[in-house]
DOMIGU-421431 format. One record per atom (N, C-alpha, C): x, y, z. Coordinates in steps of 0.001 Angstrom, whole numbers, plus 500000, padded with zeros to 6 digits. Layout:
XYZ
...
END
This chain:
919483116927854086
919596117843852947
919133119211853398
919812119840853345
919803121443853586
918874122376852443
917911123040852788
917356123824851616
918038125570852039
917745125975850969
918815127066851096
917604128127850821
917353129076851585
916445130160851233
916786131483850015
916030131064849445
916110131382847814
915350133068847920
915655134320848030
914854135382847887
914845135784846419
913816135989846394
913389136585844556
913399137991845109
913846138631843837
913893140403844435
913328140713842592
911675141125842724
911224141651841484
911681142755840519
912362142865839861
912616143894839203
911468144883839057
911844146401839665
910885147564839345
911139147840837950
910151148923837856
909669149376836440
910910151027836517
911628151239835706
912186152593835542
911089153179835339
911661154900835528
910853155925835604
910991157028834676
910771157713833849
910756159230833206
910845160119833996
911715161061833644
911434162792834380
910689163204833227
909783163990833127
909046164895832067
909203166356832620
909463167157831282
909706168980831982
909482169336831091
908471168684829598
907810169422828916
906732168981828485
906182168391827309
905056167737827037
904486166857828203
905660165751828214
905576164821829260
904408165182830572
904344166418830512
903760166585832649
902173166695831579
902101167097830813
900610166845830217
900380165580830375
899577165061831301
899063163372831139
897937163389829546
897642164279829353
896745163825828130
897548163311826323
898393163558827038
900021163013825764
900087162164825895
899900161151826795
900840159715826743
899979158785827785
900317157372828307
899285156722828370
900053156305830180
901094156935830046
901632156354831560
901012156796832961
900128155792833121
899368156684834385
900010156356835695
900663155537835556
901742155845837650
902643157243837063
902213157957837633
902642159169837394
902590160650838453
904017160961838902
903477162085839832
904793163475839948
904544164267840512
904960165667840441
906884165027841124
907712165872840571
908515165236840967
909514166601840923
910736167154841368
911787167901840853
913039167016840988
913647168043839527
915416167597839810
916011168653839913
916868168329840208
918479169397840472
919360169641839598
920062170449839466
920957170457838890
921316170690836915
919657170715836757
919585171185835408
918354172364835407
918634172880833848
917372173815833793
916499173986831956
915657174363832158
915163173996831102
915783175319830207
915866174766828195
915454175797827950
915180175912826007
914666176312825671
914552176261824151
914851176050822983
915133175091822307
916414174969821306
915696174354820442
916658174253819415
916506173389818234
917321172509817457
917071171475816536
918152170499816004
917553171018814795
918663170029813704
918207169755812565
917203168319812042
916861167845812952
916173167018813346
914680167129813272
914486168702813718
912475168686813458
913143170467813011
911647170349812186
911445171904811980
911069172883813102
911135172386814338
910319173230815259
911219173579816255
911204173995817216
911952174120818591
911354173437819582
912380172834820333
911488172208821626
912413172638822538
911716172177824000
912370172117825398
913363171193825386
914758171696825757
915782170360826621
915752170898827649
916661169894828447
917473170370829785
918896170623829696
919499171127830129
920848171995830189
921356171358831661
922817170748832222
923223171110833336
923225172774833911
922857172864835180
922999174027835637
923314173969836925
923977173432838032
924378173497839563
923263174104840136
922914175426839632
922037176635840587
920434176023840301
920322175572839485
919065175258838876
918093173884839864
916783173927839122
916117172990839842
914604173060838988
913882171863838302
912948172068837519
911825171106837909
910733171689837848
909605170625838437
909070170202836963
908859168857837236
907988167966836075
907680166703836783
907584165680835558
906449164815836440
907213163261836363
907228162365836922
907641161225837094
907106160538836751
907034159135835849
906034158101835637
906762156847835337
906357155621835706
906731154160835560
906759153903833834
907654153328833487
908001153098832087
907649151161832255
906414151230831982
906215149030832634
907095148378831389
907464147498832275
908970146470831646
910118146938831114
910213148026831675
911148149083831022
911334149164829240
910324148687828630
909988148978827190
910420150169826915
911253151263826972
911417152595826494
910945152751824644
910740151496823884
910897152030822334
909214153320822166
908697153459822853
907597154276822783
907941155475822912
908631155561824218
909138156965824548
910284157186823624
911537156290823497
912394156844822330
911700157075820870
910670156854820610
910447157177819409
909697158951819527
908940158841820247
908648160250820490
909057161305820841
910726160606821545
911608161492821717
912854161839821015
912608161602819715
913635161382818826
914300163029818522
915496162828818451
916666163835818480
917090164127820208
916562163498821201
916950163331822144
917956162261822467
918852162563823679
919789161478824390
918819161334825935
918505159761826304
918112159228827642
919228159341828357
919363160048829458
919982159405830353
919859159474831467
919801158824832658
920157158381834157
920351159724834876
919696159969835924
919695161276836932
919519160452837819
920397161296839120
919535160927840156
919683161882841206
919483163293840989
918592164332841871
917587164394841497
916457163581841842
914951163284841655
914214163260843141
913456164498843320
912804164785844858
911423164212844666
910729163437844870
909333162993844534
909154162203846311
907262161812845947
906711161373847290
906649159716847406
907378159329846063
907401157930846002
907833157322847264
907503156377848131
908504155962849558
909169155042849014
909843154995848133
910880153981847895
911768154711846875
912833154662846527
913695154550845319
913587154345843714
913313154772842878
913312154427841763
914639155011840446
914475154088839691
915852154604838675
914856155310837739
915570156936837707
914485158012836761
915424157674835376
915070157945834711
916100159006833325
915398160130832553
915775160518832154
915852162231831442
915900161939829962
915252162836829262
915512163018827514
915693164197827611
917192164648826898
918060166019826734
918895165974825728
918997167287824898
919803167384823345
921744167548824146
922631166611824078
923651166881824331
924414168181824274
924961169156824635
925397170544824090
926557169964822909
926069170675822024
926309171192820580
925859170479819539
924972169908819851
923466169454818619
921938170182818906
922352171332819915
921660172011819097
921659173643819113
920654174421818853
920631175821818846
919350176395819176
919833178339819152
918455178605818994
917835178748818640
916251179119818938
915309178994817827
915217180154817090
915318180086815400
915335180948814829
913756181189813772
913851181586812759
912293181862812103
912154180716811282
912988179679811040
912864178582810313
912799177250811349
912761177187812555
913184176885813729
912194177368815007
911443177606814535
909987178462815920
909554177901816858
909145178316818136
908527177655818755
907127177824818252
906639176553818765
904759176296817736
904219176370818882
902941177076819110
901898178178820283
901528176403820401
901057175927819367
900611174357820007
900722173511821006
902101173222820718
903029173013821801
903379173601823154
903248174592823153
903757175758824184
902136175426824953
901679175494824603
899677175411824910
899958174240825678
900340173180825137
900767171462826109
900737171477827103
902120172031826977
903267172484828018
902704173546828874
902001174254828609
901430175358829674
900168174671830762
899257173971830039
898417173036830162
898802172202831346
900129171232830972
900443170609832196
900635170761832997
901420172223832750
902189172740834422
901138173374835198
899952174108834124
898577174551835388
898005172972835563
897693172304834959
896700171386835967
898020170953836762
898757170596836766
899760169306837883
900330170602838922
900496172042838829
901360172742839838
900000174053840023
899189174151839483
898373175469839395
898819176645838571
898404177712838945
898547179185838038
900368179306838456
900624179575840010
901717179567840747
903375178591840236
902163177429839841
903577176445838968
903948176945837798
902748177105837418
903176177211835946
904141178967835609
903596179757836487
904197181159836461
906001180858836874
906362179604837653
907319179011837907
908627178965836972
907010177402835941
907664177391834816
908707178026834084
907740178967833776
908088180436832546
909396180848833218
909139181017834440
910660182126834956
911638180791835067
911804179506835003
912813178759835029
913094178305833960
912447178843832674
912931178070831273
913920179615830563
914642179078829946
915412179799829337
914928179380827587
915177180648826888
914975180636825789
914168181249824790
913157182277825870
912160182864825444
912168184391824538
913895184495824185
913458185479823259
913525185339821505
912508184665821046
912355183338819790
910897183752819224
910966183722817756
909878183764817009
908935182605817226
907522182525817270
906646181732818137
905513181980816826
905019180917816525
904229180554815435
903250179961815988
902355180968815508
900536180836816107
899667180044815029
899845178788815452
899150177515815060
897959176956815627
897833177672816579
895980177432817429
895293177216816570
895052178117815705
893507177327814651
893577176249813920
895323175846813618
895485174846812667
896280174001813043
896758173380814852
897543172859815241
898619171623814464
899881171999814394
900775171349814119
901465170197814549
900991170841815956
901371169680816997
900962168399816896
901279167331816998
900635165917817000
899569165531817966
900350165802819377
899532165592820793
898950167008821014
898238167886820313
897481168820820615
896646168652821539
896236169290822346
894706169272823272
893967170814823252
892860170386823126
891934171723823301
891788172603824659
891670173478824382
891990174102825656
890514175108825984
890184175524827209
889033175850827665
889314177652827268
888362178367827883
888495179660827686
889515180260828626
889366179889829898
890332180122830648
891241179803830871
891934178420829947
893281178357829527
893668179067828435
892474179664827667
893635180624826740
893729182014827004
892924181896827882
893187184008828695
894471183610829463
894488182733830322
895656182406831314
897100182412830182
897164181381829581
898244181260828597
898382182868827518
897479182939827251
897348184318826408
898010185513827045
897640185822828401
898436187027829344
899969186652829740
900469185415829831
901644184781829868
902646185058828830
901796184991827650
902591185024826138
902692186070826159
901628187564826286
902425188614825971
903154189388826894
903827188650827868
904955189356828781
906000188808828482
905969187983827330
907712187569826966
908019188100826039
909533188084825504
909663188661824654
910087187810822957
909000187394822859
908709186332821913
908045186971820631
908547186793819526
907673187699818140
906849186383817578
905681186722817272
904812186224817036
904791186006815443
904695184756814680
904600184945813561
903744184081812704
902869184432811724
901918183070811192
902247182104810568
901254181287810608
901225179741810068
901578180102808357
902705179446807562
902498179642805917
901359179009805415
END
């Protein structure tokens, strides 16, 4: 009787690209997690009818290339991340440059073109948020990444609602003094109108 050599091949865990909240590790609980770029898209500001606010998508772009962060999704459970990413579409990339030595299957959360727009005064970007997002890209890339950031996102000429004292945001984090001088000198070189909380 012949035995036949049987190889088990474990199924890996899929992966996230993050290029906005996401690279903040203090948002979410996925700790295999590391600096990663893709190709071929670029970030930039929009909005649905979906939330009152504006957030980050990604856009195809050929010329483009955006750093964010990579992390293991265990058992490929996505209903956590789709819920937090709601008015988003997942899907499958694979210009993903990271130090992983092996292969992994990434995917992306991005608003399809023509669900959504830009951000208007009913439609703002929230300083809360933007604070996250600024947050992540200095701790995971430094001052240098994050100055990166800014010049690779599109979208920045949008009314911006200063919610710091009364954050709107869900995943808010507090920020030190020298994240809000840093972020603070950032904000006023765009051309973003500032407007208050009702």
């Amino acid at each position: 009787m012949h035995q036949q050599n049987v190889r088990f091949v474990a199924m890996q865990d899929p992966y996230f690209f993050g290029y906005g909240s996401l690279v903040n590790r203090a948002t979410h609980d996925y700790s295999a997690a590391h600096p990663a770029r893709v190709k071929g898209w670029r970030r930039v500001w929009r909005h649905t009818d979906l939330r009152p606010i504006a957030f980050l998508t990604a856009e195809p772009d050929s010329e483009a290339e955006i750093d964010g962060l990579i992390a293991s999704v265990p058992g490929g459970d996505w209903a956590v991340l789709d819920e937090r990413e709601t008015g988003y579409d997942r899907v499958g990339i694979d210009t993903v440059t990271h130090a992983l030595e092996r292969p992994v299957d990434v995917a992306m959360y991005h608003i399809p073109e023509g669900k959504h727009a830009r951000p208007d005064r009913d439609h703002p970007l929230l300083l809360s948020y933007v604070d996250v997002v600024f947050q992540g890209y200095l701790n995971e890339y430094g001052e240098a990444g994050l100055a990166h950031f800014v010049e690779t996102t599109g979208g920045w000429k949008a009314p911006l609602l200063d919610d710091r004292d009364a954050p709107r945001y869900p995943r808010h984090q507090p920020l030190t003094r020298r994240e809000r001088e840093i972020f603070d000198d950032i904000l006023a070189d765009l051309p973003l109108t500032r407007i208050r909380d009702r």
